[in-house]
C-alpha positions in Angstrom: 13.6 -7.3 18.4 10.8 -6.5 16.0 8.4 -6.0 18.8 10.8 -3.6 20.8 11.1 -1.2 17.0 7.5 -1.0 17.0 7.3 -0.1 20.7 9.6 2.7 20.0 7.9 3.9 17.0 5.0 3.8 19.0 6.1 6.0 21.3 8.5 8.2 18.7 4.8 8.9 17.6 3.3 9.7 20.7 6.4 11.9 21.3 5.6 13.1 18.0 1.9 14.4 19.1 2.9 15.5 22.2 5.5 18.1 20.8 2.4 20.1 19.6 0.1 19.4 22.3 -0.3 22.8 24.2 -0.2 22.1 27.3 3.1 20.3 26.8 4.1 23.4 25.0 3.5 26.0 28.4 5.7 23.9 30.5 9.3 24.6 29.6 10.5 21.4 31.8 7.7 18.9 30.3 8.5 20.1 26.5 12.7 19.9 26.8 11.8 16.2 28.5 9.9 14.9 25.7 12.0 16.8 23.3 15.4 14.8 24.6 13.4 11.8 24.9 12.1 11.6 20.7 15.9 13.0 19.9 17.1 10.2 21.6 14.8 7.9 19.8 15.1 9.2 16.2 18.0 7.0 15.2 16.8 4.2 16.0 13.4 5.1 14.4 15.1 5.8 11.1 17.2 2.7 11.3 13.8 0.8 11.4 12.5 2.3 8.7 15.5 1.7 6.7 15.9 -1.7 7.7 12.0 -2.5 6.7 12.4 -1.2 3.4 15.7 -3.6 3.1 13.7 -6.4 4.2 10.7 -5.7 1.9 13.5 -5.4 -1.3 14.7 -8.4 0.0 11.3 -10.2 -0.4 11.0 -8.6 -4.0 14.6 -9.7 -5.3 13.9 -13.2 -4.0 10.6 -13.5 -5.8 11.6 -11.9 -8.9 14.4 -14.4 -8.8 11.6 -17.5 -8.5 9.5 -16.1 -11.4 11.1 -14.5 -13.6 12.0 -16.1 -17.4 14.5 -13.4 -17.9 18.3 -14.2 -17.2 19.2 -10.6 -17.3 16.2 -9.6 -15.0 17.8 -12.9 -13.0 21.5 -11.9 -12.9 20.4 -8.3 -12.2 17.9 -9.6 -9.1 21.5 -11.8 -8.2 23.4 -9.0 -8.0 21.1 -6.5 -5.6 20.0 -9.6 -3.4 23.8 -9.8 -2.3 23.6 -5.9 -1.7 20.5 -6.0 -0.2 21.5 -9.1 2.5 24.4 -7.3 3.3 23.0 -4.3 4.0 20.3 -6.3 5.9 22.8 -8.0 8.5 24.8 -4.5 8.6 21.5 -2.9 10.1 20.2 -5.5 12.3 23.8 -5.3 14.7 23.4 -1.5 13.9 19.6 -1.7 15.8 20.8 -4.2 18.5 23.3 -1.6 19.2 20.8 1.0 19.6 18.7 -0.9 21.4 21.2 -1.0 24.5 19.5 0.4 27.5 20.8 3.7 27.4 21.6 5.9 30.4 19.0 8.5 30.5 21.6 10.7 32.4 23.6 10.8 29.3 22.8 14.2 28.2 22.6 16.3 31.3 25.7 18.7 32.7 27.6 17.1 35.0 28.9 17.9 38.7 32.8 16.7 39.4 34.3 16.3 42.7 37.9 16.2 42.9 39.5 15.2 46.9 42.8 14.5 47.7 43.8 11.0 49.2 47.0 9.9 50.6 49.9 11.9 49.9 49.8 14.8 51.7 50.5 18.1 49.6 51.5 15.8 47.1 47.7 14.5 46.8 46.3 18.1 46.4 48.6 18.7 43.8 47.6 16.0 41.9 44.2 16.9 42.2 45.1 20.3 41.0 46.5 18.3 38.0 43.0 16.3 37.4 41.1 20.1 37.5 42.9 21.0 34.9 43.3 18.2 32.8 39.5 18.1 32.8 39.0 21.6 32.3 41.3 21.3 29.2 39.1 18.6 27.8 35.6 20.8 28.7 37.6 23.2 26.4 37.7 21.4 23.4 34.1 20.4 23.4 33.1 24.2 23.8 31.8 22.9 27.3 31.6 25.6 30.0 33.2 24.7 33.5 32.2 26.7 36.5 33.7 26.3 40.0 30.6 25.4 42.6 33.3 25.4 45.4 37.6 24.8 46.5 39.6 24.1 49.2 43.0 25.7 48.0 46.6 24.8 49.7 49.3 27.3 49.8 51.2 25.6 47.4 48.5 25.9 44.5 47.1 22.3 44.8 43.4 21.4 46.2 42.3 19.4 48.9 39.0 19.3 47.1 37.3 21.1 44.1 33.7 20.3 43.0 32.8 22.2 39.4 30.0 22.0 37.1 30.4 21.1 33.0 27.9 22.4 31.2 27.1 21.0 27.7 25.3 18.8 25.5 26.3 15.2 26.6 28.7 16.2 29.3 28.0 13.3 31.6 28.1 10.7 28.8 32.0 11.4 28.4 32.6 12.0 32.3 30.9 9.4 34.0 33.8 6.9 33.5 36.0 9.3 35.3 34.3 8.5 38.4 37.0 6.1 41.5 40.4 6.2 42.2 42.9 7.8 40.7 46.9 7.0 41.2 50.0 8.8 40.7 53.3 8.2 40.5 56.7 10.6 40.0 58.9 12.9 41.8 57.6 15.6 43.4 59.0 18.9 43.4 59.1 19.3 47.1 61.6 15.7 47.3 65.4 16.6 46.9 66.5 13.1 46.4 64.9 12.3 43.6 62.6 9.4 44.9 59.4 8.3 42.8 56.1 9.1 45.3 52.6 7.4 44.6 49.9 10.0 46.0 45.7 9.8 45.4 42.8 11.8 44.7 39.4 10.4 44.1 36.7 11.5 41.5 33.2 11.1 41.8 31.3 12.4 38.7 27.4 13.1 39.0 24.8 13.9 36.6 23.2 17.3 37.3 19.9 16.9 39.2 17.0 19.1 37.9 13.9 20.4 40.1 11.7 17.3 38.3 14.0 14.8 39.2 15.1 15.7 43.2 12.6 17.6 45.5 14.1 19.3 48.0 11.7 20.4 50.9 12.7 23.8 52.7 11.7 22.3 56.1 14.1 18.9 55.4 17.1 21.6 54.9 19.1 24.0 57.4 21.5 27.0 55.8 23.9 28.6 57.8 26.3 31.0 56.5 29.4 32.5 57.1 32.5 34.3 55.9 34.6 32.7 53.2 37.9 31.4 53.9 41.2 30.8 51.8 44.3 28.7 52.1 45.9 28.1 56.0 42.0 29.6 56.9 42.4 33.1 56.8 39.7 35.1 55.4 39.4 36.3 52.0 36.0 38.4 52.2 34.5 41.1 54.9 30.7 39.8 54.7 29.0 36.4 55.4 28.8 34.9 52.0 30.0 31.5 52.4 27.1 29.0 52.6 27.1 25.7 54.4 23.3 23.5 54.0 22.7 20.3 55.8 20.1 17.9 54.4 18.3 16.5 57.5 16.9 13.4 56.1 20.0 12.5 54.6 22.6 14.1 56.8 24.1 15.7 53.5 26.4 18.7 53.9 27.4 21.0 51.0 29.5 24.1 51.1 29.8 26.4 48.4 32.1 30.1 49.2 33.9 31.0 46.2 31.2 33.2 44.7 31.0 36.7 46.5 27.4 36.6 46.5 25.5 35.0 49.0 22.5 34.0 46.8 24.9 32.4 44.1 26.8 30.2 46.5 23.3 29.4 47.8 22.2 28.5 44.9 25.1 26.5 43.7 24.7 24.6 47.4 21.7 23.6 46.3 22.9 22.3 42.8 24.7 20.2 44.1 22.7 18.8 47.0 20.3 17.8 44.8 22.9 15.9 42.4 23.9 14.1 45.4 20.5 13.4 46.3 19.9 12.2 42.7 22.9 9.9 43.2 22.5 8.2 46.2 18.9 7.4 45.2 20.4 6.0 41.8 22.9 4.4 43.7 20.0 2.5 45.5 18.2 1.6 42.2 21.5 0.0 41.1 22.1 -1.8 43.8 19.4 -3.4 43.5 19.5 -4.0 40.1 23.1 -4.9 40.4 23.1 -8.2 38.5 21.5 -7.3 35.6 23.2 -4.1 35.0 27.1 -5.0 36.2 28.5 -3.2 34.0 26.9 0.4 34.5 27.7 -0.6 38.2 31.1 -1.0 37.7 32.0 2.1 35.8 31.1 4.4 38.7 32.6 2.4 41.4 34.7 5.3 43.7 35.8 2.8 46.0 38.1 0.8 42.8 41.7 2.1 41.8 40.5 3.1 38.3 44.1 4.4 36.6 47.6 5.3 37.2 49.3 8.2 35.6 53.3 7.0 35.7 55.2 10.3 34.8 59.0 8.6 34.9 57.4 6.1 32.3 55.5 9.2 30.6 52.4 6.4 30.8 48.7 6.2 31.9 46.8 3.0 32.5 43.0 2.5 32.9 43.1 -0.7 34.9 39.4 -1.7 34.5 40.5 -1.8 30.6 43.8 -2.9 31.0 45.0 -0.3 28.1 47.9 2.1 29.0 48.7 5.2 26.9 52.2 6.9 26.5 52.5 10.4 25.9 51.4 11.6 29.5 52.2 15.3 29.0 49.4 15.4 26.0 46.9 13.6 28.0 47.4 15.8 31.4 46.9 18.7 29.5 43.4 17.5 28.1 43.9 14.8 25.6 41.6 12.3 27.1 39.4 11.8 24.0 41.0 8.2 23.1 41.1 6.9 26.6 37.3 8.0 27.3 36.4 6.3 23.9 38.1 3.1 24.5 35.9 2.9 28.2 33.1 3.3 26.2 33.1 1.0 24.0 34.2 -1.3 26.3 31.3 -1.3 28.8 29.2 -1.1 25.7 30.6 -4.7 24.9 29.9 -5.8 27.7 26.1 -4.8 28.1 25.6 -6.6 24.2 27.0 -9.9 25.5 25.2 -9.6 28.7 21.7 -9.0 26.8 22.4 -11.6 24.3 22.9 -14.3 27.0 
């Protein structure tokens, strides 16, 4: 552990010297890179430093206990020895806690996709439900949400919605989001009163930035065309819709709710390049599958992650096995708890793996 703190103090340094280095300081994407990566580092830098001067106390208090002739310098080297070994243990699981590989995608924006599953209209209602619970919860971490592109239904639900959320460690709080999610209650279109289980699925990615996907212009083909609303017809008079296939990958994105050409281009391209990031994450982690199951397993989209149970006013997270009732408060944005518990959760789970 000692040699991993002085690796990172190392390199908090280097950080450090590189912050004023001026050719660090003429690239805007090099200097907020090394900046995130030394803000990152800083707690665990401090705890070091605390925990060697602990340590050091600790040597003192021991030897003035050994030498000294005095049994009030004695009794008062007792007495900060306990303090001092206490506060000792407190910060070495504070630094092994910290030293948890941490996502480096932690701190970007993130790009949500929300598709209906089974259950018809039912299913696009729900994932009406899921927009806005999410956007409620964007809300009250002053986190800006912006539409990237919809498919509407008559009836005011979505057969998919993909949005960005822009703000400081957006992705750290989403990315458990990500799989299936089930629901279960009446829905408004069924006269006799039967409970209906319906579907959407989430898929949560970290937003891509020009350094870490390159998109070539000759792997790409755009086509545009007029946007369209619910049942298809049109809603705009010129060709702003924009539809762009990845060649390589055989990725298609289409963005259309902006008016503007150039902005739904541009969105497009946002998130092609978050999908891009993914898929070659995806790889990395399949590979790496064993070591890191638990990262794996939060961001499974294939699993049946949690059911919202509205007779029984009840939501459980089946990976956690924890169910919540109240499900009016969490549907209208009061995810907080239920996002915490996964965290520390999977958190758990990657200290008992390293420690074995």
């Amino acid at each position: 552990m000692l040699e991993k703190l002085r690796a990172i103090k190392d390199r908090h340094d280097q950080l450090t010297a590189l912050l004023s280095d001026a050719t660090v300081l003429a690239d805007h994407n090099l200097l907020r890179k090394h900046s995130k990566e030394r803000a990152r580092l800083d707690e665990i830098v401090q705890a070091y430093a605390e925990y060697e001067r602990v340590v050091s106390d600790v040597a003192d208090a021991k030897e003035l206990l050994e030498t000294s002739d005095d049994p009030e310098a004695k009794e008062f080297a007792r007495g900060e020895l306990d303090e001092l070994e206490k506060r000792e243990s407190e910060l070495e699981e504070q630094i092994k806690t910290l030293l948890i590989p941490r996502d480096p995608n932690d701190d970007k924006n993130t790009i949500v996709e929300i598709r209906a599953g089974t259950g018809g209209e039912e299913a696009a209602l729900f994932a009406s439900d899921l927009y806005r619970m999410y956007n409620r919860f964007a809300d009250t971490k002053g986190w800006k949400v912006d539409v990237m592109n919809s498919s509407p239904t008559a009836t005011g639900g979505f057969k998919e919605i993909i949005f960005m959320i822009e703000g400081d460690g957006a992705y750290s709080k989403f990315k458990y989001e990500s799989g299936v999610h089930r629901v279960q209650r009446v829905p408004a279109t069924e006269s006799q009163g039967r409970i209906h289980t319906s579907a959407a699925t989430v898929a949560v990615l970290p937003e891509a930035e020009d350094v870490d996907v390159d998109i070539r212009p000759d792997d790409i083909h755009v086509d545009v065309f007029r946007s369209s609303g619910p049942g298809g017809q049109s809603v705009n008079t010129t060709d702003s819709a924009v539809r762009i296939t990845h060649h390589p990958s055989g990725l298609v994105v289409t963005c259309q709710d902006e008016k503007s050409q150039h902005k739904n281009k541009a969105k497009a391209l946002k998130v092609l390049r978050a999908r891009l990031f993914d898929l070659a994450r995806a790889e990395q982690e399949k590979e790496m599958a064993e070591a890191r199951r638990s990262q794996v397993s939060t961001g499974d989209r294939s699993a049946k992650i949690r059911t919202y149970n509205f007779p029984q006013s009840r939501v459980t997270d089946h990976r956690i096995g924890v169910s919540i009732h109240g499900i009016e408060q969490i549907m209208d944005g009061g995810i907080e708890d239920l996002i915490d518990a996964l965290a520390t959760h999977f958190q758990a789970e990657q200290i008992a793996n390293s420690s074995q």
